[in-house]
C-alpha positions in Angstrom: -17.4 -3.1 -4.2 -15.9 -4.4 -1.0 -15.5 -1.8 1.6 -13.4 -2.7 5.0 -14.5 -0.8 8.0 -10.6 0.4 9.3 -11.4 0.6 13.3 -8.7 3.8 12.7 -9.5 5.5 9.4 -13.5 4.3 9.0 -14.5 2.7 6.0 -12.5 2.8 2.6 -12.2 0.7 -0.5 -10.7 -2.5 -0.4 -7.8 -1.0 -2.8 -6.2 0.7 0.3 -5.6 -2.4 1.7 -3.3 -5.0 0.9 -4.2 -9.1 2.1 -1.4 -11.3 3.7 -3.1 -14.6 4.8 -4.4 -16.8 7.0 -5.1 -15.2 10.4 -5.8 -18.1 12.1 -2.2 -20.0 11.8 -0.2 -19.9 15.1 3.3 -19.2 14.1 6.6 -21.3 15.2 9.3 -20.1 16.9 12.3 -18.5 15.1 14.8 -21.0 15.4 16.4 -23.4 12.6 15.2 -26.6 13.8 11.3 -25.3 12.9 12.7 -24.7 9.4 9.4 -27.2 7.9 7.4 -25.5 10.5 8.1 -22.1 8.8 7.7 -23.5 5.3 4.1 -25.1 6.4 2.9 -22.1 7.8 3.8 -19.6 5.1 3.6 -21.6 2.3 0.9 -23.8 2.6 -2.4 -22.1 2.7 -6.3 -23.6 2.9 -8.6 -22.4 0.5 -11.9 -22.0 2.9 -15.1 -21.8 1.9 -17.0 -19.7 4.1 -16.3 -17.3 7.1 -12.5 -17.1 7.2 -10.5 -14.5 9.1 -7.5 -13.1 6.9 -4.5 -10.4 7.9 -4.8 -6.9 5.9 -2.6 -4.0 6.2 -4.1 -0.7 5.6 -1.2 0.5 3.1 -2.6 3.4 1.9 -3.8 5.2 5.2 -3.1 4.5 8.7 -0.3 1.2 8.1 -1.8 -0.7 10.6 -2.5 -4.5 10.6 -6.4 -6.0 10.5 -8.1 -9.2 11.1 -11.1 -9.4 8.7 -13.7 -11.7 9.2 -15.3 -12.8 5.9 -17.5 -14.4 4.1 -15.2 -15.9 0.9 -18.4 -16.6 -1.1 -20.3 -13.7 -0.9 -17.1 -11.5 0.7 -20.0 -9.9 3.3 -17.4 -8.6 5.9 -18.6 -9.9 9.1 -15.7 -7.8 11.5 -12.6 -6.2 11.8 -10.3 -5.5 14.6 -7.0 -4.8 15.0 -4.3 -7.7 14.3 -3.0 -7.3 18.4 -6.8 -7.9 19.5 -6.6 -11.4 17.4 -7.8 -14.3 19.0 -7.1 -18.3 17.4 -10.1 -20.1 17.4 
């Protein structure tokens, strides 16, 4: 069972949470002319193999937004912090 250490609510099943991507994209401005910019970033998504950091929201508790570190093979969380404490590689 995967568990996710919430740095607000402690650790809870991974059913509380709900996943929302790639948290190591840098997002474009909100203008028109970065229309394919937008399209890149949300649709197109890598399929990692490895540690990967992803966005969760903690739906069923607390709301707030996580960065999960992971392992996608063996899903071994490695950290979570709060979305505003990201950092891009």
């Amino acid at each position: 069972m995967l568990r996710i250490h919430c740095p607000y609510c402690g650790v809870r099943d991974h059913e509380e949470f709900s996943y929302f991507g790639d948290a190591t994209k840098a997002y474009p401005p909100l203008d028109p002319g970065h229309h394919d910019a937008w399209v890149d970033t949300v649709y197109l998504r890598d399929n990692p193999k490895g540690e990967h950091a992803e966005f969760w929201q903690h739906t069923v508790a607390c709301r707030r937004w996580l960065v999960v570190r992971r392992n996608t093979v063996t899903h071994e969380i490695l950290s979570v912090v709060p979305a505003r404490e990201r950092t891009l590689p």
